[in-house]
C-alpha positions as CSV (number, residue, x, y, z in Angstrom):
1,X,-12.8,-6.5,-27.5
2,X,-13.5,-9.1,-25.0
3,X,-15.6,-8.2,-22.0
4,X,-13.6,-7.1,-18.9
5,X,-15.0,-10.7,-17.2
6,X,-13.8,-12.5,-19.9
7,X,-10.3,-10.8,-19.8
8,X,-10.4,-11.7,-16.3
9,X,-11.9,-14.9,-15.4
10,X,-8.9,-16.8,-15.1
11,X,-7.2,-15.0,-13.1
12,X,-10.8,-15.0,-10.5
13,X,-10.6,-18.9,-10.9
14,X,-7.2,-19.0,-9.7
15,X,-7.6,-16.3,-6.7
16,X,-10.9,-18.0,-5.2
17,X,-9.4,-21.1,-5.4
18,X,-6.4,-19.9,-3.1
19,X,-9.1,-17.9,-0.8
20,X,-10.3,-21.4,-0.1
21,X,-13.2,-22.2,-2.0
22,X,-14.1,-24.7,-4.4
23,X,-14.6,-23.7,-8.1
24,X,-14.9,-27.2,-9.6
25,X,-18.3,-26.4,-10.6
26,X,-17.9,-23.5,-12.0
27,X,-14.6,-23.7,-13.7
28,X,-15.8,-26.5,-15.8
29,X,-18.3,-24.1,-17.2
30,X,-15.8,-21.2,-17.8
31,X,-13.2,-23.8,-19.3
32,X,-16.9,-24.4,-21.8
33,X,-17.5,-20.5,-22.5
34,X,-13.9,-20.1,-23.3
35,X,-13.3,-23.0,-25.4
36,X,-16.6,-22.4,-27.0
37,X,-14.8,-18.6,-27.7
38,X,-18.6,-17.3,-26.3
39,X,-19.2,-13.6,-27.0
40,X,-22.5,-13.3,-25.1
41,X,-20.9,-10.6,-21.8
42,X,-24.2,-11.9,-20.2
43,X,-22.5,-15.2,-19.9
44,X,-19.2,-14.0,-18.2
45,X,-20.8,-11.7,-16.1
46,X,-22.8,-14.2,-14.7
47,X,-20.3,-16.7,-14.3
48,X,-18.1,-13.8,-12.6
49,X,-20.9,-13.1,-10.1
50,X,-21.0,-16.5,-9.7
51,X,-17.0,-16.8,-8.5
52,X,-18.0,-14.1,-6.5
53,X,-20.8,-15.2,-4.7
54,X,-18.6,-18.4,-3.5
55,X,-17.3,-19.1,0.1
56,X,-14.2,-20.3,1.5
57,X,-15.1,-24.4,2.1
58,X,-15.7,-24.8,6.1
59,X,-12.2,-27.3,6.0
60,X,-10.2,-23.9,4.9
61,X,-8.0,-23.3,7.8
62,X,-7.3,-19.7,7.8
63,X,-9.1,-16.9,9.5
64,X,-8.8,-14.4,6.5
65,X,-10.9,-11.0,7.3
66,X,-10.2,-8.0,5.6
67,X,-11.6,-5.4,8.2
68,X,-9.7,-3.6,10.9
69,X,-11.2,-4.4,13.6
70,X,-11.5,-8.4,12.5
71,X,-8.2,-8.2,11.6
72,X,-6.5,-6.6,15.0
73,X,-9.5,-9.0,17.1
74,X,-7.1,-12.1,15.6
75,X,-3.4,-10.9,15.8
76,X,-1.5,-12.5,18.4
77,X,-0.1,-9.9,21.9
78,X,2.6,-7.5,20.7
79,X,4.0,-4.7,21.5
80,X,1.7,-2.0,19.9
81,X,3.8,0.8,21.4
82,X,7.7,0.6,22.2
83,X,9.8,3.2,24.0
84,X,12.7,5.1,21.5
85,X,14.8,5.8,24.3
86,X,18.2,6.4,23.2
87,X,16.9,5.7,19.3
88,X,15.1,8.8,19.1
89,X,17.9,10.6,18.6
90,X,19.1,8.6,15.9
91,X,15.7,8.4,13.6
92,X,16.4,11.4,10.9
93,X,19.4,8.9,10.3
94,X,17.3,5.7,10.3
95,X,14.7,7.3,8.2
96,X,17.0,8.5,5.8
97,X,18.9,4.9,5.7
98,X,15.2,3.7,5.2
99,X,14.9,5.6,2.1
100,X,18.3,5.2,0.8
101,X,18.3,1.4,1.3
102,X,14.8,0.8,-0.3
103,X,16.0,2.7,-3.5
104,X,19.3,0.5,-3.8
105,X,17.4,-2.5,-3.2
106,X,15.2,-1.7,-5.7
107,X,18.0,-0.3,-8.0
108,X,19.7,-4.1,-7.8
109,X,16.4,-5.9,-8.4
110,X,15.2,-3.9,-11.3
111,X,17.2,-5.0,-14.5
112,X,16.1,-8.8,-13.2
113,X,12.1,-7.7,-12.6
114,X,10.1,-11.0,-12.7
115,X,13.2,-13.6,-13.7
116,X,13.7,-17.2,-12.2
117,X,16.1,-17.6,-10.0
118,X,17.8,-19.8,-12.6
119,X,17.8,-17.2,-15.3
120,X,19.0,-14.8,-13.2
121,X,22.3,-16.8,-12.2
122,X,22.9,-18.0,-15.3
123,X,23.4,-14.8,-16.7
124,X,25.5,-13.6,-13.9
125,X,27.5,-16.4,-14.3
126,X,27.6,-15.7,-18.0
127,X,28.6,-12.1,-17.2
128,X,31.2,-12.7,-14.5
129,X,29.5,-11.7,-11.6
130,X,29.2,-14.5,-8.9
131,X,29.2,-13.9,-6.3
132,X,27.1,-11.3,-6.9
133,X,28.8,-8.2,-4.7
134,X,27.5,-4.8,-7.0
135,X,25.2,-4.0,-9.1
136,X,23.9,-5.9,-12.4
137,X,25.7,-5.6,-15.2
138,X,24.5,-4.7,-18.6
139,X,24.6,-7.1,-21.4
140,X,23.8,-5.9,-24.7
141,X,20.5,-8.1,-25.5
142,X,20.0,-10.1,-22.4
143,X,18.7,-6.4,-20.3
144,X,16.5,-4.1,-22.0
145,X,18.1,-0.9,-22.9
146,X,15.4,0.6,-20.9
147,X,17.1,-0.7,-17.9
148,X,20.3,0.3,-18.7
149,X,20.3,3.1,-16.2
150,X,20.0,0.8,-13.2
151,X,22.9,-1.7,-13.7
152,X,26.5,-1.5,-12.7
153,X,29.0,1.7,-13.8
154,X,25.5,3.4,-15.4
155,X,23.6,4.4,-11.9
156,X,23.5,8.2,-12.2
157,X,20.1,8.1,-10.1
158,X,17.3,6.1,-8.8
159,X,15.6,5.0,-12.1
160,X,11.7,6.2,-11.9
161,X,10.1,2.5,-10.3
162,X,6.2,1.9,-8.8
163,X,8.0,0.9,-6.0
164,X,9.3,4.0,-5.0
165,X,6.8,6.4,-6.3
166,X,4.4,5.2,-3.7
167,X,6.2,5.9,-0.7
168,X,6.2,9.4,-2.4
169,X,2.3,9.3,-2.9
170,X,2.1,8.3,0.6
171,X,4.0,11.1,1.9
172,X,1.9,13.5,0.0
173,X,-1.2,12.0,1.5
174,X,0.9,12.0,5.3
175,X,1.8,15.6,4.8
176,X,-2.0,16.5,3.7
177,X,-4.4,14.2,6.3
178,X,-1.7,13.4,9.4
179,X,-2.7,10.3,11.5
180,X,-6.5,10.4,10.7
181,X,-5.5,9.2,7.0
182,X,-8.7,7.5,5.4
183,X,-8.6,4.9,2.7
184,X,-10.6,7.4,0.5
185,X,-8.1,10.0,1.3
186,X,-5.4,7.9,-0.4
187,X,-7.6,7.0,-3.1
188,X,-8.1,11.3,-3.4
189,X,-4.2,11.7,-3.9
190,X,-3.8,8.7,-6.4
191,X,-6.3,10.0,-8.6
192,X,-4.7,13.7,-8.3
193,X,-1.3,12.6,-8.5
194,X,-0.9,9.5,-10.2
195,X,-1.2,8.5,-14.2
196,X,-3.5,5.7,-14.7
197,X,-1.2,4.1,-17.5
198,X,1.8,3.8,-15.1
199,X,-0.1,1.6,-12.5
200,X,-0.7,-2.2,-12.7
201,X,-2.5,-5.5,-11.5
202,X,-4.5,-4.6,-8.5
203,X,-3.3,-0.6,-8.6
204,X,-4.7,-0.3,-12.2
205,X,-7.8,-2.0,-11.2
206,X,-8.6,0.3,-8.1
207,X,-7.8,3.1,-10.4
208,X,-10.5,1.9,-13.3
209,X,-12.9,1.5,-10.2
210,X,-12.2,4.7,-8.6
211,X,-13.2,6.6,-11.9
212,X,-16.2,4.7,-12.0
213,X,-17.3,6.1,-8.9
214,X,-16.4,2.9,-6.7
215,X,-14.6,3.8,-3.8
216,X,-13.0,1.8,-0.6
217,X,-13.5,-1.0,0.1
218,X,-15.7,-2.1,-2.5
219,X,-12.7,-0.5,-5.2
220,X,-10.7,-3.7,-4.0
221,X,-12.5,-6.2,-5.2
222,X,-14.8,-5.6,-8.3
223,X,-13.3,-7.7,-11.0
224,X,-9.9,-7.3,-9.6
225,X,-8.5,-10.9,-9.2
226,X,-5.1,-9.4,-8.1
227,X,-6.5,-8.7,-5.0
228,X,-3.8,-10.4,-2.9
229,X,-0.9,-9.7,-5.3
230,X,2.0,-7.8,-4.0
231,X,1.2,-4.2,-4.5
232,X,-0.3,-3.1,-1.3
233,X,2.9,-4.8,0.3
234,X,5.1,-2.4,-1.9
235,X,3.4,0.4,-0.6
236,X,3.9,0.1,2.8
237,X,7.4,1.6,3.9
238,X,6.1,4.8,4.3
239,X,3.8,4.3,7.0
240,X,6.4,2.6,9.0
241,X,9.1,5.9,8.6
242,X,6.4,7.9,9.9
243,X,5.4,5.7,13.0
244,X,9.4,4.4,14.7
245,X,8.2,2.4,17.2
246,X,4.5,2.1,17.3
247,X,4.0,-0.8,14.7
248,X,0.6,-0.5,15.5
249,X,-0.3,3.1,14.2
250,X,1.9,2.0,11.4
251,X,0.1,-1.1,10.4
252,X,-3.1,1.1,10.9
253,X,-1.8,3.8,8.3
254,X,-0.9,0.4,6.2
255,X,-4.6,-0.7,6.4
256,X,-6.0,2.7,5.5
257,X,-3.6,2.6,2.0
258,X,-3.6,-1.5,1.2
259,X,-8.0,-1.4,1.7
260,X,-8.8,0.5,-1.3
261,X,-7.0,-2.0,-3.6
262,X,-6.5,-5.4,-1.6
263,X,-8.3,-7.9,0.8
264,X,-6.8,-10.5,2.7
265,X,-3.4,-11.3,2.9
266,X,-3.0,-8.7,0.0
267,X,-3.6,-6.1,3.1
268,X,-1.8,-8.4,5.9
269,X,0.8,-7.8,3.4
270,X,1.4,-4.2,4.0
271,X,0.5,-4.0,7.7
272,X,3.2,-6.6,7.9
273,X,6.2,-4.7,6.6
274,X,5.0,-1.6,7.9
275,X,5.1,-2.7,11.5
276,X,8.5,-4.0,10.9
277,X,9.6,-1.5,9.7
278,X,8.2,0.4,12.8
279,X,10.3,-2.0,15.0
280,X,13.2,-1.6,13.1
281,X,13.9,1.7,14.9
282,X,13.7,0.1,17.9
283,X,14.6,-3.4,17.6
284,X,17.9,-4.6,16.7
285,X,17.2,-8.4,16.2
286,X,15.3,-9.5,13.1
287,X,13.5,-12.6,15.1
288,X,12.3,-10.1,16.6
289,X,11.6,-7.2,13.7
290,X,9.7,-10.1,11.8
291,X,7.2,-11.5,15.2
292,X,6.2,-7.7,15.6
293,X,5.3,-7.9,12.2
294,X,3.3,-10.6,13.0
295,X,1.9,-9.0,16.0
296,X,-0.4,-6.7,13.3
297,X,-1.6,-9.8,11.3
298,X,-4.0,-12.8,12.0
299,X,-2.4,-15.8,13.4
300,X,-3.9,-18.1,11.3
301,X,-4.1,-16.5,8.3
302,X,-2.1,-17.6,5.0
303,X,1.0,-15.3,4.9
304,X,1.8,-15.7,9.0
305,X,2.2,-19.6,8.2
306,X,4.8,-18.8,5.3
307,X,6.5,-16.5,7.6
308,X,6.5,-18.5,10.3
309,X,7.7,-21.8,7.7
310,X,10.8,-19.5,6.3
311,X,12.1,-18.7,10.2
312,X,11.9,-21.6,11.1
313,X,13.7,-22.8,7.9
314,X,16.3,-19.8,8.5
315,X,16.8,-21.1,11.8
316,X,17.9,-24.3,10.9
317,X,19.5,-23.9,7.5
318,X,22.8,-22.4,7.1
319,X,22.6,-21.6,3.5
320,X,20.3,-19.5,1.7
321,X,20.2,-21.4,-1.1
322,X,18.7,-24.3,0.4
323,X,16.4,-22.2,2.6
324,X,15.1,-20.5,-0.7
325,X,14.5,-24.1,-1.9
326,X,12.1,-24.7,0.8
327,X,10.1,-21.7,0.4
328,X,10.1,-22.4,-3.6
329,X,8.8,-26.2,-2.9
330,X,5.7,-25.2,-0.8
331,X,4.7,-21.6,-1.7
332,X,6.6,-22.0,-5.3
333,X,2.9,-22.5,-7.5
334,X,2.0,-18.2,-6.2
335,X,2.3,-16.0,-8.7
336,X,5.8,-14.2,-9.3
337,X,4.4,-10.9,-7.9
338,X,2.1,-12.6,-5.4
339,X,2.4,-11.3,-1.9
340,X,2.7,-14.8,-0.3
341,X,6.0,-16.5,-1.7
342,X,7.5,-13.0,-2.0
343,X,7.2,-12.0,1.5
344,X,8.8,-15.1,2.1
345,X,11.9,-14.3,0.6
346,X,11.7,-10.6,2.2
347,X,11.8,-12.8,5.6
348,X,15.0,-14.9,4.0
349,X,16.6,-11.9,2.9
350,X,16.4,-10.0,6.7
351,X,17.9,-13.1,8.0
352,X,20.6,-13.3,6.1
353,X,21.3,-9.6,6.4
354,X,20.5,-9.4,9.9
355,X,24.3,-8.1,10.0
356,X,25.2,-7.4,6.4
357,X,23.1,-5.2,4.1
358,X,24.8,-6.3,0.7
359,X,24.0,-9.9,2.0
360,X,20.7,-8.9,2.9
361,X,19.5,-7.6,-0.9
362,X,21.6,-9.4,-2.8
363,X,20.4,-12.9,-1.7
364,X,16.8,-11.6,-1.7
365,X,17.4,-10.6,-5.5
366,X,19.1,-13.6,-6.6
367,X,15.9,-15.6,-5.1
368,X,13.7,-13.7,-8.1
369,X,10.1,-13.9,-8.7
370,X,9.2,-9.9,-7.9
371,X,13.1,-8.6,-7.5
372,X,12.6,-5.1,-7.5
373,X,10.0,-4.9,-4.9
374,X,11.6,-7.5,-2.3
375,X,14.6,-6.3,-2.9
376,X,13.4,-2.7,-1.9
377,X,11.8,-3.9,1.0
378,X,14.3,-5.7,3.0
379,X,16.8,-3.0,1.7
380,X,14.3,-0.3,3.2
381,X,14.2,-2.4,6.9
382,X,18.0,-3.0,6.8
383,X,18.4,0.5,5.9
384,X,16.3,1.9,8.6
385,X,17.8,-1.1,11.2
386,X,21.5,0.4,10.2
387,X,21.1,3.8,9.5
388,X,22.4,6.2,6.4
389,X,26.1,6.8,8.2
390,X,26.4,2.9,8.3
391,X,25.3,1.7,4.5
392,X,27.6,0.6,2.2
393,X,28.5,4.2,-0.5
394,X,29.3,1.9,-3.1
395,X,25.6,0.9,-3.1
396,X,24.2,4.3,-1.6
397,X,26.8,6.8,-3.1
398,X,25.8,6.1,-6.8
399,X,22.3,7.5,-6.4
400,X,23.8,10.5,-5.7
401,X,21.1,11.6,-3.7
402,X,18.4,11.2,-6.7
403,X,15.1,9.7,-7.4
404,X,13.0,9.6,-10.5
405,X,9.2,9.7,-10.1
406,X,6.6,10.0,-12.4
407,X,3.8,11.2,-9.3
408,X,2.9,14.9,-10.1
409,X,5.0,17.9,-9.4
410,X,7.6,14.9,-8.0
411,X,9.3,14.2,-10.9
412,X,13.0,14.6,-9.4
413,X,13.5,14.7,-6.0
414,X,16.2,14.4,-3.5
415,X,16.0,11.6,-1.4
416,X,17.7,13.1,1.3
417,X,14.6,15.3,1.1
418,X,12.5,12.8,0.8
419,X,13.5,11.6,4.3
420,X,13.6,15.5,5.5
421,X,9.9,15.7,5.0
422,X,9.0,12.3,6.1
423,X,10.5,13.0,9.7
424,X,8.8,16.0,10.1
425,X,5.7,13.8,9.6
426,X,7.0,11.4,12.3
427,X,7.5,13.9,14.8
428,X,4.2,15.4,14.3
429,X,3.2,12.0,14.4
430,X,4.6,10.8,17.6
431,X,4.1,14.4,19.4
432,X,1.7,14.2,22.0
433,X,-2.2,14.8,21.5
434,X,-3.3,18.1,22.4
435,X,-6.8,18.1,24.1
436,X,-8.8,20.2,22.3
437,X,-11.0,22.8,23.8
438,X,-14.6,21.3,24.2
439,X,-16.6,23.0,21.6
440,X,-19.7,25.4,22.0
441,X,-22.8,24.2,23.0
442,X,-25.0,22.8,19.3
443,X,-27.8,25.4,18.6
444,X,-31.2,23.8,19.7
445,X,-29.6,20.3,20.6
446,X,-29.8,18.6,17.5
447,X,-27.0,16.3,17.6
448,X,-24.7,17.8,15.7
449,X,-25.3,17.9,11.6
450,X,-29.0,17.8,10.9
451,X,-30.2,20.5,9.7
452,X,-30.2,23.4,6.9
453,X,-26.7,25.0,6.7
454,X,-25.5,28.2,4.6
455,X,-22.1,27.8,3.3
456,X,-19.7,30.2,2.4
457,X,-17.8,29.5,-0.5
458,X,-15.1,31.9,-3.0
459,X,-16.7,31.5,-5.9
460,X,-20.4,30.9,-4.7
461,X,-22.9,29.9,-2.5
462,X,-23.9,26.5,-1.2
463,X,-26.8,25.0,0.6
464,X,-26.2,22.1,2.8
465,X,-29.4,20.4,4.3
466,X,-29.4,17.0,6.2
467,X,-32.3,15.2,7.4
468,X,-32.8,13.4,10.2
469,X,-31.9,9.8,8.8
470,X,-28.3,11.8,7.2
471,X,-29.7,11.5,3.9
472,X,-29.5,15.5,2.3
473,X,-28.2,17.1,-0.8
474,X,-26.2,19.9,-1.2
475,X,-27.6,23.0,-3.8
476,X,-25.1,24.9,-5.6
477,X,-26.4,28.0,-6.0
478,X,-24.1,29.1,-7.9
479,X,-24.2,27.0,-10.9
480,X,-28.4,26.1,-9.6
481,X,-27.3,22.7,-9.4
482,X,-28.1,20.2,-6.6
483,X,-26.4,16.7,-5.4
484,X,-26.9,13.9,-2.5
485,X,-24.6,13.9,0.1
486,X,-23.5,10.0,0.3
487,X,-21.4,8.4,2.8
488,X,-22.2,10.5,6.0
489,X,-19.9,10.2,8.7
490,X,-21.1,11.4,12.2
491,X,-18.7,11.3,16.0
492,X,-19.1,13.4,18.1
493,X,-19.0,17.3,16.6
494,X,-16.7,15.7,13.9
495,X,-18.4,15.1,10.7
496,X,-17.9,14.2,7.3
497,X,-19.9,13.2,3.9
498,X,-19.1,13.2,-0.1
499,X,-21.1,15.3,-2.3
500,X,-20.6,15.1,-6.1
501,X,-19.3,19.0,-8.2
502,X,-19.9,19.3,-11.4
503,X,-17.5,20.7,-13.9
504,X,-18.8,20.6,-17.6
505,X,-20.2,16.9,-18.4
506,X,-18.0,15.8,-15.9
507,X,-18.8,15.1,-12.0
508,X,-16.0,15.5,-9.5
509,X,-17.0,14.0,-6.0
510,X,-15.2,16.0,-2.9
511,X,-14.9,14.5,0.7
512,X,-16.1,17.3,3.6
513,X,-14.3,16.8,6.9
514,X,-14.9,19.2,9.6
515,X,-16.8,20.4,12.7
516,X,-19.6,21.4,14.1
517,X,-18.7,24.3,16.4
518,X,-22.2,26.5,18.1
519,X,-24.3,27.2,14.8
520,X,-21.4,26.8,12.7
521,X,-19.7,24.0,10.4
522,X,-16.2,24.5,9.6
523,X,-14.0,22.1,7.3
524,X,-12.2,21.8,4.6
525,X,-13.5,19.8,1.0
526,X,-11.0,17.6,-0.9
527,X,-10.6,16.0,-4.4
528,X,-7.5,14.3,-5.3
529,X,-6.2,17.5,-6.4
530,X,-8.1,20.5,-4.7
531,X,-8.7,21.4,-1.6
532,X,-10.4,24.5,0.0
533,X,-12.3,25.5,3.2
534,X,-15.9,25.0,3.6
535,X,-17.5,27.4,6.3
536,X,-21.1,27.7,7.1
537,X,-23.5,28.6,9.3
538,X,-27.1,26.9,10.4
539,X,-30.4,28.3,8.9
């Protein structure tokens, strides 16, 4: 089998190109290697590390970061916090809408997943239905069978889709870590609650480097040249139902979930339509839901010029059609499931169901390129814009309140559940901060974790010692076994470190999050799928 860098280089030529830099150089070499059919991995590796090591050209015009803080230091004023007023009462409703109207978008996109726009009217012509005003019908060797189950007249449920079992992921990791949600926390639930085989592009990548023990950031981008593909943007609903009207925590949560696979505009991506989603609660304009999108994003970054491009062509073009032309002509040569082009068409598709939510997802559909994801998108902002009581039943009623999944122990769920749990999130979320009472006093005045620590644990004991420096191991008495704590975290009396368990030939690492409280540490110890309290006391 071909060496991962070999099954991948053309796909890195392609992405650092589009980051700005130029490859010339180097591509003529990998265009050699390949042609030549070399199968020395020494030579693709290096010509990898090589792509890698390249930087944007200094005539590149964007200012692309892919930290927070860079990020937020070059997003243009907004409002990071709006008043609900009279919407608060109205955001179960808006929240439910939210999750009913992402699951018939994504219902009407699915049978046409990855078409031309051509193809896709051609065979609605073929099948009698244009104007498109349902779902898609089924043709007997045009649709996989396997699709069957979200076309017209055979919509029993929402068909299991990626794009919906990641809001569900999200709410598991919502319910379990709140508003101090960490990128490694989200990679924790994927790798407890998600099959590797059922992920793709960047998703699958992050996955591979996960189990290989490389965790956020640097997950995002070894050998993943998908890194600014559309599946951090597809993720990001869930953060904005939890977060009506503070776009900024939502693009936050966004950030948290899009770092451990994406850089870049694959992450503006996400913030994006979660802060728009935010807004959406709030804000009954779309000019206005799409610039608080923007608000979250860098000015001058590659996906806030297309955005800006398709309002301006929205604006001043009556007809969708000719609107979708324009945003084919110049952001046309992405690929079909980048996160460029087809956030372009999520920003068509709000404009043109600003007032109509069948207009709204059926245009965006009809465009192509990634169907089921846009059209989940803008159906999820419409949907939380209009509310459940106002959406359409003939697009809504057929789900009858159902959604396939294939995340663990959510295999069938109810979606008006679904939107249950996810405002309990929300008002936890938006419920005022309790000050905490200050803690005792440290023992000896150390700071906080240095030091030699007992812990106290079910099925055995555990020694914790940290140096000076936060370099320390942890020794499981238990099994006599002894491992580096990695990745120390220190503010305040909060602390918080990875430490790797073994179980048979196998290593699990778990994250420690806690407190330092007097002579004691208290916290709780997570792996993607276990979680248990970790109480000590100093030596």
């Amino acid at each position: 089998m071909d060496s991962l860098e070999k099954q991948l280089i053309r796909a890195e030529l392609v992405q650092r190109r589009e980051e700005g830099c130029d490859v010339a150089a180097i591509e003529s070499r990998v265009q050699q290697a390949l042609a030549d059919d070399t199968t020395d991995d020494a030579v693709f590796a290096e010509l990898y590390d090589a792509l890698d090591a390249l930087a944007p050209e200094a005539s590149f015009p964007y200012e692309e970061p892919s930290e927070l803080d860079a990020i937020r230091a070059l997003r243009p004023e907004g409002p990071r916090r709006m008043d609900l007023g009279d919407a608060e009462d109205a955001v179960g409703d808006r929240i439910h809408g939210a999750w009913l109207g992402r699951a018939a978008g994504c219902s009407l996109g699915k049978p046409v997943e990855g078409w031309p726009r051509r193809r896709i009217d051609e065979y609605l012509e073929s099948a009698g239905a244009l104007p498109l005003d349902d779902y898609i019908p089924y043709t007997e060797g045009a649709i996989s069978p396997g699709l069957k189950s979200s076309t017209r007249d055979n919509i029993e449920f929402m068909a299991r889709d990626d794009d919906m079992d990641y809001p569900i992921l999200g709410l598991l990791a919502l319910e379990r870590y709140g508003a101090e949600l960490t990128a490694r926390n989200m990679a924790n639930t994927w790798l407890g609650r998600m099959p590797f085989h059922l992920l793709y592009t960047a998703e699958s990548v992050a996955y591979r480097n996960f189990v290989n023990r490389l965790w956020p950031p640097e997950s995002a981008v070894w050998r993943n040249p998908f890194r600014e593909w559309i599946g951090a943007q597809i993720r990001a609903d869930i953060f904005g139902y939890v977060t009506p009207g503070w776009p900024e925590k939502a693009a936050e949560l966004a950030y948290q979930d899009a770092s451990i696979s994406h850089v870049k505009n694959g992450i503006y991506g996400e913030m994006f339509v979660a802060a728009m989603l935010a807004a959406a609660f709030v804000e009954d304009d779309v000019e206005k839901i799409v610039s608080i999108g923007l608000s979250e994003i860098p000015r001058k970054c590659r996906l806030a010029e297309a955005v800006h491009d398709t309002r301006v062509w929205c604006r001043e073009l009556s007809d969708w059609e000719k609107v979708w032309e324009k945003i084919n002509e110049k952001y046309g040569h992405y690929s079909g499931v980048h996160t460029i082009n087809n956030a372009a068409l999520v920003v068509m598709g709000l404009f043109f169901g600003a007032n109509d939510y069948e207009k709204g997802i059926v245009v965006t559909v009809r465009g192509g390129w990634d169907t089921d994801c846009t059209g989940a998108t803008v159906g999820s902002i419409l949907g939380a814009k209009f509310g459940a009581e106002a959406l359409p039943d003939k697009w809504v009623g057929v789900l009858n309140d159902r959604l396939m999944s294939c995340v663990r122990d959510c295999n069938d769920n109810r979606i008006s559940e679904l939107a249950e749990r996810s405002h309990r999130v929300a008002s936890a979320m938006l419920a005022p901060v309790e000050e905490e009472e200050p803690a005792a006093p440290i023992a000896d005045g150390d700071g906080g974790l240095p030091g030699t620590w007992k812990m106290d644990l079910s099925w055995g004991g555990m020694v914790l010692t940290v140096d000076d420096d936060l370099s320390g191991q942890v020794e499981l008495t238990a099994f006599g076994e002894t491992s580096k704590i990695r990745d120390v975290r220190v503010e305040g009396n909060k602390v918080g470190f990875v430490f790797g368990m073994y179980k048979g030939e196998v290593t699990m690492d778990m994250e420690f999050k806690g407190k330092v409280q007097g002579d004691r540490l208290v916290g709780v110890c997570s792996s993607g799928a276990h979680e248990f309290a970790l109480n000590g006391v100093r030596k």
